[in-house]
C-alpha positions in Angstrom: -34.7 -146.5 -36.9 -35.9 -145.4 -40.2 -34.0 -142.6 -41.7 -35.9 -139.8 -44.2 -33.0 -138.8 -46.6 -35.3 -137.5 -49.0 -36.1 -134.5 -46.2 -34.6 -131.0 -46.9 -33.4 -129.7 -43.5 -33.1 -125.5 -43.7 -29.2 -124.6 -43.7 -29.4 -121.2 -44.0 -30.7 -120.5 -40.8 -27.2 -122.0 -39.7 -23.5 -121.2 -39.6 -23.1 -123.7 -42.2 -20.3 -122.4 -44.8 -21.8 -124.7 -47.7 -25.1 -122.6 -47.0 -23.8 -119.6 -47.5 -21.3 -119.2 -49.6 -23.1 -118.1 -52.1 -26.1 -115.7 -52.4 -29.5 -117.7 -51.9 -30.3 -118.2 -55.4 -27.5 -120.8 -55.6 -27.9 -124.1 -54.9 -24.3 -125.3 -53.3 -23.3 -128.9 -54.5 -19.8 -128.3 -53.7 -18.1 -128.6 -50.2 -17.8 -132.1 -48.7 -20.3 -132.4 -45.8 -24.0 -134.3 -46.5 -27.4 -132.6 -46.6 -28.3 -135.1 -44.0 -29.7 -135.3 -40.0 -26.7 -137.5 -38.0 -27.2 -140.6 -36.6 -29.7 -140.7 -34.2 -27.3 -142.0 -31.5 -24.9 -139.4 -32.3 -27.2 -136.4 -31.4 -28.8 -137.9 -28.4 -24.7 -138.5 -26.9 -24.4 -134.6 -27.6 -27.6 -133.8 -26.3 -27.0 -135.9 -23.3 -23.0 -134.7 -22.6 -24.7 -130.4 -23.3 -27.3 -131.4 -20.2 -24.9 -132.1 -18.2 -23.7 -128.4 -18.3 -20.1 -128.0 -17.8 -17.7 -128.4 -20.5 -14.2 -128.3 -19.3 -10.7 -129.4 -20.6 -11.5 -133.2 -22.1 -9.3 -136.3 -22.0 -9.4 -139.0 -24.3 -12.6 -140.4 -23.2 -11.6 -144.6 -21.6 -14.0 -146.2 -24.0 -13.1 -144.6 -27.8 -10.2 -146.6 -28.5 -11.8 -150.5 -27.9 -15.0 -148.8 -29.9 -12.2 -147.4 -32.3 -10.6 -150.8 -32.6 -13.2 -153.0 -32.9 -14.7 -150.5 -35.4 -11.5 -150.7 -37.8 -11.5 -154.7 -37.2 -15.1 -155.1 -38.5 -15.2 -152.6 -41.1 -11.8 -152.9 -42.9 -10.1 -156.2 -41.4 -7.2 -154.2 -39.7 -5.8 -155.0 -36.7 -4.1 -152.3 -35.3 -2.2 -151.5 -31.8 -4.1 -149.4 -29.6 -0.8 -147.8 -28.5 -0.3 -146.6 -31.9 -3.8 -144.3 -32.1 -3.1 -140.7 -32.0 -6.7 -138.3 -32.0 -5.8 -135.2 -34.1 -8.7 -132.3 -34.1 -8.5 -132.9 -38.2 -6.8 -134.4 -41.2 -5.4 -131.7 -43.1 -4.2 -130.7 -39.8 -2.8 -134.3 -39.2 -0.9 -134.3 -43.1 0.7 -130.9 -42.9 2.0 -132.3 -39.2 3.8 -134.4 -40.9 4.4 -132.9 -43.9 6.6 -130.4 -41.1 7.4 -133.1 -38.8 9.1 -135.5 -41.4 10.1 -133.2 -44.2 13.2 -130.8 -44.6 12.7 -127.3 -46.9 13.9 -128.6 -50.2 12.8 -131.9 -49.8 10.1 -133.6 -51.6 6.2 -134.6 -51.2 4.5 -136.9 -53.7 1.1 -136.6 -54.4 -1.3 -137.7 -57.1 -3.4 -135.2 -59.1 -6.2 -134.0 -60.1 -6.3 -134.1 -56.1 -7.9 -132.6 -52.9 -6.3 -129.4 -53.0 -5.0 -129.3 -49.6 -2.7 -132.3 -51.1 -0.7 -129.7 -53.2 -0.1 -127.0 -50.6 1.2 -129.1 -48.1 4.6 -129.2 -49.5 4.8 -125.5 -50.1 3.7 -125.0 -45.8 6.7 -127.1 -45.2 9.0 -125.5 -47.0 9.2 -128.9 -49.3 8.7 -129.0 -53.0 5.8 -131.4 -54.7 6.3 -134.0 -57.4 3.1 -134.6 -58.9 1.9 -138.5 -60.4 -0.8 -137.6 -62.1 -3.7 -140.6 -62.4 -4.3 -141.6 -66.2 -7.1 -142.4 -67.9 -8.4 -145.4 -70.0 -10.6 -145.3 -72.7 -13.4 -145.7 -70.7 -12.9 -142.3 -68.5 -12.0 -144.0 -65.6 -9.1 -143.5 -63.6 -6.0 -145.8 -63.4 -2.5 -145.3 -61.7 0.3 -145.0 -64.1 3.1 -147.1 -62.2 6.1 -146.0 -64.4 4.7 -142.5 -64.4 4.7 -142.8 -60.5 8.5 -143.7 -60.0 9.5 -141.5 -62.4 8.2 -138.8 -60.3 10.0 -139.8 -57.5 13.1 -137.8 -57.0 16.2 -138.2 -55.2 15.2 -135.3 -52.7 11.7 -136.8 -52.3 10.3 -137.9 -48.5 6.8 -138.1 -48.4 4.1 -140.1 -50.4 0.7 -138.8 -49.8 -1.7 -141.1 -51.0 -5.4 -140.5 -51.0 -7.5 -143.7 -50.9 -10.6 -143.6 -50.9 -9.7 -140.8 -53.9 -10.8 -137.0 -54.0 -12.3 -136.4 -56.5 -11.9 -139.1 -58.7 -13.8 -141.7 -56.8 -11.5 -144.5 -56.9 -11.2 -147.3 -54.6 -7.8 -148.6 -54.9 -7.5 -152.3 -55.1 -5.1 -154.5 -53.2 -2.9 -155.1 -56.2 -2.6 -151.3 -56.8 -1.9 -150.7 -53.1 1.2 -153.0 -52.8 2.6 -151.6 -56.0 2.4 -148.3 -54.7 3.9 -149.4 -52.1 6.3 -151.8 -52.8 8.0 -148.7 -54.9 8.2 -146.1 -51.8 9.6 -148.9 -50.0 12.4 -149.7 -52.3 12.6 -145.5 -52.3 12.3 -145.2 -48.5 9.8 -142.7 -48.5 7.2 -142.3 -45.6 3.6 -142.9 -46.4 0.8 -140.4 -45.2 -2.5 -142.3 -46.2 -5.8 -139.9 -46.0 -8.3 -142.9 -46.0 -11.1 -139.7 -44.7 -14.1 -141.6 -47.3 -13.0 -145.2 -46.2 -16.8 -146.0 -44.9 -18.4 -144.4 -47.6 -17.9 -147.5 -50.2 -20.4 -148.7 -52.9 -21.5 -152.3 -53.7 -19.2 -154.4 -55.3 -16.1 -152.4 -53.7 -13.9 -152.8 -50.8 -11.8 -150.5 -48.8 -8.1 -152.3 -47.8 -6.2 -149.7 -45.2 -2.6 -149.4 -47.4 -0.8 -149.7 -43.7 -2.7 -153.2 -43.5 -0.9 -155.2 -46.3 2.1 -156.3 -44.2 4.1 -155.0 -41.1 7.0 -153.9 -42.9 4.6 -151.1 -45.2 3.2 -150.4 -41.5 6.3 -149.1 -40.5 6.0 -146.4 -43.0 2.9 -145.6 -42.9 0.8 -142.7 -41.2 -3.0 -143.5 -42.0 -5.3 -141.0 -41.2 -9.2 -141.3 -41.2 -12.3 -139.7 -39.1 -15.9 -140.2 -38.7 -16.7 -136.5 -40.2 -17.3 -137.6 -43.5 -18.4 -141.0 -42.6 -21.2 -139.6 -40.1 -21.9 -135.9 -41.2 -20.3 -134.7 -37.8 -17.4 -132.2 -40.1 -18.4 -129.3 -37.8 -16.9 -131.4 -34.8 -13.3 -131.9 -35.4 -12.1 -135.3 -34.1 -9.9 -137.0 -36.2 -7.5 -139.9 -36.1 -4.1 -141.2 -36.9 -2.3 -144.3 -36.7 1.5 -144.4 -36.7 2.5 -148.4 -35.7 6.2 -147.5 -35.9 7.1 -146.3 -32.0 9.7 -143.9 -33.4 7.7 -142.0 -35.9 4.8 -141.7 -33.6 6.9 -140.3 -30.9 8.8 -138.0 -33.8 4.7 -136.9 -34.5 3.3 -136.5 -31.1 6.7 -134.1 -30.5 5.5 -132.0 -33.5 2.3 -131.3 -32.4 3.7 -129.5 -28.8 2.7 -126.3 -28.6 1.3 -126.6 -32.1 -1.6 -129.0 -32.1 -3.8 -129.4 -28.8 -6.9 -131.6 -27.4 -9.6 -132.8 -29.5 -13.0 -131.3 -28.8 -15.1 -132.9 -26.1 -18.0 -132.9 -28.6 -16.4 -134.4 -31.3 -14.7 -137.2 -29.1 -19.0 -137.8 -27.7 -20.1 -137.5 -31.4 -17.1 -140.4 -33.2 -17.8 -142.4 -29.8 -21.8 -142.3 -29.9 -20.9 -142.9 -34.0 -18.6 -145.9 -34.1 -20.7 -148.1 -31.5 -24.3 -147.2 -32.3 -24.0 -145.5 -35.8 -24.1 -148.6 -38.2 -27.7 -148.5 -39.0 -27.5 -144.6 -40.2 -24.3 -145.9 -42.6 -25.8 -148.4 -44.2 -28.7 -146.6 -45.1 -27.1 -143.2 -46.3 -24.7 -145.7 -48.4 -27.9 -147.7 -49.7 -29.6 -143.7 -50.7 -26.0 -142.3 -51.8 -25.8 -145.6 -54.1 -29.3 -144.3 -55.6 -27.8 -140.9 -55.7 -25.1 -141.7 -58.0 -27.0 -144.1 -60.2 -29.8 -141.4 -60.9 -26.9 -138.7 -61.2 -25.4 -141.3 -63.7 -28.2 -142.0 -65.8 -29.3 -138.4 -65.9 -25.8 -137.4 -67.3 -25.8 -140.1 -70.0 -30.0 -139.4 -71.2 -30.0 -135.7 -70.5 -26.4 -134.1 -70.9 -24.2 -136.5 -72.8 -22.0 -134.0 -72.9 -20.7 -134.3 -69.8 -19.4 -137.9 -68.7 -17.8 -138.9 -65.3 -15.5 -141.7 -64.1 -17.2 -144.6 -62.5 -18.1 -143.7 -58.8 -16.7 -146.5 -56.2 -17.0 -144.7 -53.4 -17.6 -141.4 -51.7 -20.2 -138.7 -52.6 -18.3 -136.8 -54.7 -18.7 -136.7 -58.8 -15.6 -135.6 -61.1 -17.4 -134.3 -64.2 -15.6 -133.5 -67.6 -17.7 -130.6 -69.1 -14.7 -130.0 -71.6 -17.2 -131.0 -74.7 -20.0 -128.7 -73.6 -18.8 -126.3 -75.1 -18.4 -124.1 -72.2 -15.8 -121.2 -72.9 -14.0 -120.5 -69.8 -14.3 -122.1 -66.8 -17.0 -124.2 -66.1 -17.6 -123.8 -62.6 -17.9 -119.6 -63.4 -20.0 -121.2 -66.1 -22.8 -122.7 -63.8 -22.4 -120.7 -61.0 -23.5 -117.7 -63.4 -25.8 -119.3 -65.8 -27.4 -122.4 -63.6 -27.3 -120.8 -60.1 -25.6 -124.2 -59.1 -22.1 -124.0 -57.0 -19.9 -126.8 -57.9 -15.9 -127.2 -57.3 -13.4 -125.9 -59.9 -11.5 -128.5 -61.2 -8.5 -126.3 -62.1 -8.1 -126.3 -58.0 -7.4 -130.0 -58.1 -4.0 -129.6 -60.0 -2.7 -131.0 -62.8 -5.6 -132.6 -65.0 -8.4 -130.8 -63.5 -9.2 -128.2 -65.9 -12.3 -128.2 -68.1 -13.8 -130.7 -65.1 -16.2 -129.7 -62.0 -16.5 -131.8 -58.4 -20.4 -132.5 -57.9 -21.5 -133.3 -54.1 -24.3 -135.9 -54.0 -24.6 -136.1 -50.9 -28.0 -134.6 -50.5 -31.5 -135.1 -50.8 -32.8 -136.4 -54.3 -34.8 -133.5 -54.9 -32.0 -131.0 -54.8 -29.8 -133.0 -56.4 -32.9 -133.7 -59.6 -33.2 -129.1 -59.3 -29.3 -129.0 -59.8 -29.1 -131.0 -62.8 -32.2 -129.7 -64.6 -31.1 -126.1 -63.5 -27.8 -127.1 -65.5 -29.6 -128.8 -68.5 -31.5 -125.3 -68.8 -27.7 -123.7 -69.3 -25.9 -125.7 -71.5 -29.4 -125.0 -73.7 -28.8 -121.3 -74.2 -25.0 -122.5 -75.6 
């Protein structure tokens, strides 16, 4: 099946928040779900399981996990237990679970900004304190990990590493090498990893997403990797997420957590991440081939239309981290665009430390909107 990308669906005539957020006038390029129909598959499962008519309490539906498995085995090269597969109804909900679940108020959670802001309020939920690693920059703009910068953060009071590979916002891919660093120090620290691998289908040419729990059994055994199909698939709306905890005693220590606290996954979003992972292929690999074009055209625009503004080389996701602190914006320049270009982007100050004077940009949309965002911004920064 053919996919038209370059459609613009009508969002306002739906509960979607990214559609009405603002007032009409504003074209929203910020929260993270696609502009895009679902896979084709996807929509006839839902449509097939909402003709049936009765929608009582679900169970983990018997065919998920081989799908699941053979999905992870293809895609990444990760063999995992099926035993050690836990569905969560979302991420965030899965790394605040064990933010509570493994932390102790006045310990510590590691995390590396500028970041996904529910990174940096996790610690504070759990009554934990947060050491910050903030990524570094070469002279090109792009994003590197500062290794020495990351163990000095590490205190003697700190738990939890929460790593976030593919990265939010900077776009990052994290390479083998860098992975086993990282980890090689919280193993010699004992610290427990939480990996959000959420954008860990959405990869560009040329790049390769390794699961951090993959590289050998013993960083397995610390490690809590947690992924979904809602960003992958454009299903956000549906809630089914997933974790996988291969040590037996940390899972149970997890699954104990979540009584009373954390229930079933919807029935619709366990049909949607089935109908996904076994017939949804086709759709990724041509959303990935038109989000590719996305970012090169976002790319070139910047660099021939507002030099001003320069971003990090994109590896994966559909997320842009633009520096707008030579524009000469006063203020913030999220406020700045909102006001002046009628174009809704992320505040970077939300990110944490190293996000100020920078915005998030969601490409993930057709190219048409994306060409009216940009020019709508050229038009402001004009009238500087």
């Amino acid at each position: 099946m053919i996919y038209n990308f370059d459609e613009v669906r009508p969002r306002r005539t739906t509960e979607s928040y990214k559609w009405h957020a603002y007032p009409e006038d504003v074209l929203p390029l910020f929260v993270a779900d696609m502009d895009f129909i679902s896979p084709q598959p996807v929509v006839d499962a839902l449509r097939e399981r909402v003709d049936h008519g009765i929608f009582g309490y679900p169970k983990e539906m018997p065919e998920f996990r081989p799908v699941l498995l053979k999905w992870m085995e293809e895609q990444y090269g990760w063999k995992v237990d099926p035993d050690s597969i836990i569905l969560m109804p979302g991420v965030v909900t899965a790394f605040n679970l064990a933010c509570q679940a493994f932390g102790k108020p006045g310990e510590g959670v590691l995390v590396q900004p500028p970041v996904y802001p529910p990174f940096l309020s996790a610690a504070q939920y759990a009554g934990m304190t947060r050491q910050d690693a903030q990524l570094s920059r070469s002279i090109d703009g792009n994003y590197e990990i500062d290794y020495d910068a990351f163990e000095a953060a590490i205190k003697p009071e700190t738990r939890i590493f929460i790593l976030c590979n593919p990265h939010n916002p900077v776009g990052r891919v994290f390479r083998r090498n860098e992975l086993e660093k990282m980890a090689e120090i919280c193993l010699r620290h004992n610290l427990l990893i939480v990996s959000d691998e959420i954008h860990c289908d959405l990869i560009f040419t040329g790049y390769r997403h390794t699961a951090i729990s993959s590289l050998s059994p013993e960083v397995a055994d610390r490690t809590i990797t947690l992924f979904a199909p809602s960003k992958t698939f454009n299903i956000a709306g549906l809630e089914c997420s997933i974790a996988v905890i291969p040590n037996p005693v940390l899972r149970k220590q997890f699954n104990e957590a979540k009584r009373g606290v954390v229930g079933w996954v919807n029935l619709m979003g366990q049909v949607a991440a089935l109908a996904a992972y076994r017939d949804g292929r086709e759709w990724l690999e041509q959303t990935l081939g038109y989000l590719e074009k996305n970012r090169d055209y976002l790319t070139t625009y910047l660099k021939n239309e507002l030099p001003t503004i320069t971003l990090p080389r994109i590896e994966g996701t559909y997320l842009a981290w633009l520096d707008c602190r030579n524009t000469g914006i006063k203020g913030n320049p999220s406020e700045f665009f909102i006001k002046n270009a009628k174009v809704a982007l992320n505040d970077g100050s939300t990110f944490g430390v190293g996000g100020d004077g920078f915005v998030r940009l969601n490409f993930g949309c057709p190219r048409s909107i994306l060409a009216q965002a940009l020019e709508r911004m050229k038009s402001a920064l004009r009238e500087l």
